[in-house]
N, C-alpha and C positions, 0 to 999 in steps of 0.2 A: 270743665272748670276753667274760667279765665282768671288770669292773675295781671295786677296793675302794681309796678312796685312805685314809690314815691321818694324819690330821692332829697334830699335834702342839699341843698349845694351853699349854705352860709350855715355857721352856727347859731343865729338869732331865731330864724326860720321856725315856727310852731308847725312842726311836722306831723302831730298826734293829728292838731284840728283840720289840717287839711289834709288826711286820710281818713279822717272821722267822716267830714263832713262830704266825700267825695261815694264812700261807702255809703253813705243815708241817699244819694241817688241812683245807685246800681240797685237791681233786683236781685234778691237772695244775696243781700253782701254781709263779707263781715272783715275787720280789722285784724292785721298780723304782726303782728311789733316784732322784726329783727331784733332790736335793742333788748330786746329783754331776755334774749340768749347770746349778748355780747361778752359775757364772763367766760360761756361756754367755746366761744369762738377763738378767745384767746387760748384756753387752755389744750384747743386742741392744735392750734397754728405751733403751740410750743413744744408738741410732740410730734409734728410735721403728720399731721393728719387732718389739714383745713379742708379737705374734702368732703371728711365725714362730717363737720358745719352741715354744709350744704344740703347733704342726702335726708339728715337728721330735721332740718328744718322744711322740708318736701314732704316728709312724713306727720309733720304736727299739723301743715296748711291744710293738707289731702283733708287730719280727722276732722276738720271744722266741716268739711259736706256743703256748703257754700258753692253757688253757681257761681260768684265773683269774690277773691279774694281782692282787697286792699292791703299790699304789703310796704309796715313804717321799716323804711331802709333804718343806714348807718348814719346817723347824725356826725359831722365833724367834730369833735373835743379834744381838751387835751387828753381826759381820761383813753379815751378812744381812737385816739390820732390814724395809727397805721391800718383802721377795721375799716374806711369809708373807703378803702378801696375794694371791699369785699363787694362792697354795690355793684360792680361789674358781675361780679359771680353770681350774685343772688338774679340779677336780671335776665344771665343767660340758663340758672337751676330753673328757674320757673317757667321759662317762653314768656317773660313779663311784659308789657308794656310799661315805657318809661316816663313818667310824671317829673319833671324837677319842679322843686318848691323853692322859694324865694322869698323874702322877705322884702318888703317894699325897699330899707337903705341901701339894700347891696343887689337890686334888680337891676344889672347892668347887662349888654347885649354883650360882653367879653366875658364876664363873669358865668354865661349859660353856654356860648359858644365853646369856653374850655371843656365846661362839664359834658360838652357832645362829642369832644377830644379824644375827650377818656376811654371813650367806645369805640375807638380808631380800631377798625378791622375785624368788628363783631358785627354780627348781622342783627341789630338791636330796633326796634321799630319803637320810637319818639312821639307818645302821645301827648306830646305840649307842656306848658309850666302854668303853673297856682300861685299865684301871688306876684307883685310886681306890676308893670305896663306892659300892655297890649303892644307898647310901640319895640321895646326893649324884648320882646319873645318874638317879633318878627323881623326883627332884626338880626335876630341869631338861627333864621331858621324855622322857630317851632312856631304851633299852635299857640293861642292866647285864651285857657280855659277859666277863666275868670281869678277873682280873688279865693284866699285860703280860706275865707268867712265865708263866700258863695261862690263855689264855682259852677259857673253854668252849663260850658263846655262840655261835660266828661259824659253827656250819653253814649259818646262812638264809643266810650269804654266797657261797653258792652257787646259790642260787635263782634262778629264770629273773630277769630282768631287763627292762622296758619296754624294747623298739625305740626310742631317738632319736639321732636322728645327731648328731652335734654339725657346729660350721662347720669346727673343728679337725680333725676324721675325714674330713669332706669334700671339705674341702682335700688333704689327703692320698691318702684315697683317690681323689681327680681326676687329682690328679699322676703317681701311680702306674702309673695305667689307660690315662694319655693317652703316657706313656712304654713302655708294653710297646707300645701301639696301634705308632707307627713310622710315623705317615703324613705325606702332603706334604700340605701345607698352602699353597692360595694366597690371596696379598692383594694383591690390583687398587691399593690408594692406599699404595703402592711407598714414595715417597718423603712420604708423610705421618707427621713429626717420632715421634708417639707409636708410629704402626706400625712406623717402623723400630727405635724401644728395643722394642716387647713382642717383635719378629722375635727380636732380640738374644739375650731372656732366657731364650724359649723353646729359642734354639741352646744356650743355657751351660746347661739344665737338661734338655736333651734331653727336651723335649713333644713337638719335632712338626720334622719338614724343611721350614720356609715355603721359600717363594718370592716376593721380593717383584718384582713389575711394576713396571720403572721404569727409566731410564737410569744406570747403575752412576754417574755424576761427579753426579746428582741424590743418590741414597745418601750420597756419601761427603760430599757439601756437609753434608746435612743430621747427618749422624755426628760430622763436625768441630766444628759448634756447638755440636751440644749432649755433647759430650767421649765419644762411645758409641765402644765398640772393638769394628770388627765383625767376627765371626766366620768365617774363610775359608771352614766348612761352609756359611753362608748365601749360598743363593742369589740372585742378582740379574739378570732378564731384561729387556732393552729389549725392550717389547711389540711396536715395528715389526718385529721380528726374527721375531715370530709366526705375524704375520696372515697372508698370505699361505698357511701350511698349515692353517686352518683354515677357508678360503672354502668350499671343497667342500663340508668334514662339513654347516658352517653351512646350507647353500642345502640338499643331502640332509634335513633336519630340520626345516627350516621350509619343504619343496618343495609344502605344500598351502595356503601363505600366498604361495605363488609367486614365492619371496625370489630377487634375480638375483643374482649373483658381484658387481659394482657395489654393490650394497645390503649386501651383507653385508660385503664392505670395509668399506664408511663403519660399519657399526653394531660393528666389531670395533676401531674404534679407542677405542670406549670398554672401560677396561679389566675394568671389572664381568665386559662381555658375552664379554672373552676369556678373563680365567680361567673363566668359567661353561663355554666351550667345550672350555677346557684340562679341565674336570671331565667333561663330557660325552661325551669321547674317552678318558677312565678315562690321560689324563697327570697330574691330583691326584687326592688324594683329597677334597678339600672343599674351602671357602671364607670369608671372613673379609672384609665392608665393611661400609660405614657411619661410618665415622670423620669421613667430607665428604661421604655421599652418602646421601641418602634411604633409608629402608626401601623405598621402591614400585621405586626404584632397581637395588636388593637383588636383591630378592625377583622383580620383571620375568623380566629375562632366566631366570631358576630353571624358573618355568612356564611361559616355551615352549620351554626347552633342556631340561633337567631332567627335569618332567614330578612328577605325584606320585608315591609308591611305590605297588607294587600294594594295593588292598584301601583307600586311599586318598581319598575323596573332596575335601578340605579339606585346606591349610597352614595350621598355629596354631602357637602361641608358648606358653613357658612362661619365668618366671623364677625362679632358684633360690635365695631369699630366706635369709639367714643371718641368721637372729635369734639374740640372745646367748646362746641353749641349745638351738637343733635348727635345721635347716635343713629350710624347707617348701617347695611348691611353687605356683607362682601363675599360674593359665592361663585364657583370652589375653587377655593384657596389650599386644599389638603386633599385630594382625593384621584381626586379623575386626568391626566394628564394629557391627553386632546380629546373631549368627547365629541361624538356625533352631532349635524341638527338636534335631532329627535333626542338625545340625551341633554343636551344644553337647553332644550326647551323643558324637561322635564327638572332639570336643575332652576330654573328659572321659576319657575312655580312652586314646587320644595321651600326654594328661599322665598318667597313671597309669604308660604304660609308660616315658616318660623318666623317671620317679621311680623305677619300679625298676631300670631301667638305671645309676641311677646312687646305689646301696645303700640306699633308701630305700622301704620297706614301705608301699606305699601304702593310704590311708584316706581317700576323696574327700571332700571337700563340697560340693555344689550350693549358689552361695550365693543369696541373696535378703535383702529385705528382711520375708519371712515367713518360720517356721519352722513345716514340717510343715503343720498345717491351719490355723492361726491366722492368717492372711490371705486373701486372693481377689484376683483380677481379671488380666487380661491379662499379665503379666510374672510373676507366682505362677504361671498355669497352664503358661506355657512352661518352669519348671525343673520342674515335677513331671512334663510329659510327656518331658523332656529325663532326668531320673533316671529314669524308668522306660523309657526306651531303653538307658542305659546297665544298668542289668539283666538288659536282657533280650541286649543284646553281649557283655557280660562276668558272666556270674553269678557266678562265684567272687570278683569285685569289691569289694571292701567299699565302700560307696559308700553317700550316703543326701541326701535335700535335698526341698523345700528346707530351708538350713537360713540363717539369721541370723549375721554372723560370731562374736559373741560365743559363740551357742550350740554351732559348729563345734570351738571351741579351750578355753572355760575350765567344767571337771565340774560347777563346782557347777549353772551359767545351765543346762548339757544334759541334767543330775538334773531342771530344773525344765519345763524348754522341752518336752526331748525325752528322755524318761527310758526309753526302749526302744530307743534309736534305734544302731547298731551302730558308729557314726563321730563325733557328737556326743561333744564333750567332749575328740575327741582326733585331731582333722583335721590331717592335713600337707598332704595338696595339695588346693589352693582354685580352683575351675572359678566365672568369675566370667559374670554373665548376658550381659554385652554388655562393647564394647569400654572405651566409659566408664568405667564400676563400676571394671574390671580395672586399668586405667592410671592412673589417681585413686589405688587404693587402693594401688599397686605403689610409685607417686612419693612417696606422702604417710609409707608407712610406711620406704621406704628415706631419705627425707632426715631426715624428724623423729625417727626414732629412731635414725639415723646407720646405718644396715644396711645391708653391702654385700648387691647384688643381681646374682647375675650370668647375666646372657641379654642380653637376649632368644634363647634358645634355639628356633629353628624346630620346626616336627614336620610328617611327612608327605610330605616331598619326596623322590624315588627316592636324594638322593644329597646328605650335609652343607650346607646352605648358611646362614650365619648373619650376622646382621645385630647394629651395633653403633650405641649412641646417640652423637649427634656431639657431645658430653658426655664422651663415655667415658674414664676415665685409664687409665694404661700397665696397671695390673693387672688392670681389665677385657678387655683386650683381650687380654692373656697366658691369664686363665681362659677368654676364649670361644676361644681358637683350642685350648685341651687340650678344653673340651666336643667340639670341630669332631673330631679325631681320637678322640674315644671315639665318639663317634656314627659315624664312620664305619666302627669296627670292627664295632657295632655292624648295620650295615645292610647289613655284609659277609655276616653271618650268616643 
């Protein structure tokens, strides 16, 4: 699906006819009036949740089923004044191509070059202006796609399109995927304040059937403080009501660790280790801790209940970095703290496939502090033998390293660094050398540039298990329990 938004940059400008009339020359096109969820937009800016705008309006374009959407931005008005800034957001939710509209009075060459202004530092591609002069759009740069009455220009607006996902697509398409999914979901820290609102939200939006472990009068204490109204579909299990039918499996599973009926009691009253059982015996389908308990916590009981998935050597982590105009992938960040070639080539493909599991084209980069040959020594030759495992596992791969972070993401540094190189220049998922590098660079770019991050997403284990930072707010924990249920459809398969 290609999307073309139309911006409006005077308030005279008839925006309707010149996305009308722009959509009657695309193939399978049809018309998407922002303005007509501009009520919506305010009321949700007033509760400091313009985000959900955006996700919300990705999900209405997606139902039209349209190979080319034409979307009517934010007109300027008084009614409307502070929303035409929203046109920036809408251009970077969809991956749009940018149309400014004009009206012949106010088609001036200062008047569209500001409106390119506005885009200062977004990575926005400018298919030209509808209304005005030919002289006055090339002088500011654009294209000159004819008048709002006929515009003749706009076949390229059909033209394939760069793959980038936005956070706004992502979101959406997360929600989506984790609600056809239908699965149960458990969370061991029951009555832990945040776990019980993300349980909540996920019931009222239908992600996932948690279950939370925990004494229902514990639930309801903590539901009453903090004002949550909990959902009669949510379930709530006293763990000691458990244990007992899961001694058997337990001790069968762990019977060459010589685990006795006594021991696996005691280690089942931690509740990690019984929803892990609860998964293990295929009563959920995945898992959800961390909020008070370790990742070693986590992740323990996983591998010697659990087990890896076949083909499997290695459990790694990814996290799904939403930067202000595409959603990349960052792996391991949580897990492995110097692995081998041969493990880093296997983390490299891991995160590959959760990337396209989760509508994202993948494009690796081996990172390093050298790119290509322009370094040496120890920690250089472990990502070039680490990339050329991964070659040789996944050759249809796009994959390349090492590479430098700069040289991985921005064309001009990968024209210079690495000018043949098949991923430089336009890397989404980022395979980092060691555990350092990856957690450094995961914290530094989620807090300083405000980026929600959402994983740590495991890889590798026979059956969901994910882990959450004891950090984490309620909407973390909401997006890793829908990963938790797409992954497990996933693994169904």
């Amino acid at each position: 699906m290609a999307y073309t938004l139309i911006i409006p940059v005077c308030p005279h400008v008839d925006a309707a006819k010149a996305a009308a009339n722009i959509a009657a020359k695309l193939p399978n096109a049809a018309v998407f009036n922002a303005m007509d969820y501009a009520d919506e937009a305010v009321r949700l800016a007033a509760e400091g949740k313009a985000d959900d705008w955006f996700d919300l309006l990705v999900g209405r374009a997606a139902a039209l089923g349209k190979e080319n959407v034409v979307i009517q931005g934010i007109t300027p008005n008084d009614a409307y004044i502070f929303l035409s800034r929203q046109n920036n957001g809408l251009a970077t939710a969809f991956n749009a191509r940018v149309v400014f509209a004009v009206s012949n009075e106010h088609a001036t060459a200062e008047r569209l070059q500001m409106a390119k202004a506005s885009f200062a530092g977004r990575n926005v591609e400018f298919a030209g202006v509808v209304g005005g002069t030919a002289e006055a759009a090339q002088a500011a740069g654009l294209d000159y796609l004819g008048s709002a009455d006929a515009p003749e220009g706009v076949a390229k607006l059909a033209a394939e399109q760069a793959v980038r996902l936005s956070p706004a697509q992502f979101r959406h398409n997360m929600m989506e995927a984790a609600r056809k999914a239908d699965k149960r979901i458990v969370l061991p820290e029951g009555a832990e304040p945040r776990t019980v609102q993300a349980a909540t939200i996920c019931h009222e939006k239908g992600l996932a059937r948690c279950v939370l472990l925990a004494k229902r009068e514990e639930v309801e204490a903590v539901a009453k403080e903090k004002g949550i109204a909990l959902p009669a579909s949510l379930e709530i299990i006293d763990p000691a009501t458990l244990v007992e039918q899961y001694v058997a499996p337990m001790c069968e599973l762990r019977k060459s660790k010589g685990l006795s009926p006594e021991d696996a009691r005691k280690q089942l009253q931690d509740t990690v280790v019984l929803g892990t059982m609860m998964m293990a015996q295929n009563d959920v389908d995945g898992l959800v801790s961390g909020a008070v308990h370790t990742t070693a916590n986590t992740i323990r009981p996983a591998l010697q209940l659990i087990k890896t998935a076949p083909g499997a050597s290695i459990v790694s982590s990814v996290f799904f970095m939403l930067l202000p105009e595409q959603v990349v992938v960052y792996g391991d960040c949580a897990v492995n703290p110097n692995p081998t070639a041969e493990q880093l080539a296997e983390i490299a493909v891991q995160s590959a496939e959760s990337a396209k599991a989760f509508g994202i084209d993948p494009r690796v980069a081996m990172i390093s502090y050298s790119t290509i040959d322009s370094g040496s020594g120890p920690d250089v030759d472990l990502v070039i033998e680490a990339t050329k495992l991964v070659k040789e596992k996944a050759p249809a791969l796009a994959v390349d390293g090492p590479l430098q972070y700069d040289a991985a993401v921005v064309e001009s540094v990968a024209k210079s660094k690495a000018p043949n190189s098949p991923v430089a220049g336009k890397a989404n998922v980022f395979v980092f050398p060691n555990l350092t590098t990856g957690n450094c660079t995961y914290k530094a770019v989620q807090r300083n540039a405000n980026v929600l991050s959402v994983g740590p997403m495991l890889q590798g284990l026979r059956k969901p298990v994910n882990d959450l930072s004891r950090g984490a707010l309620v909407e973390d924990i909401v997006y890793t329990i829908a990963l938790t249920a797409i992954q497990a459809t996933q693994i169904a398969k």
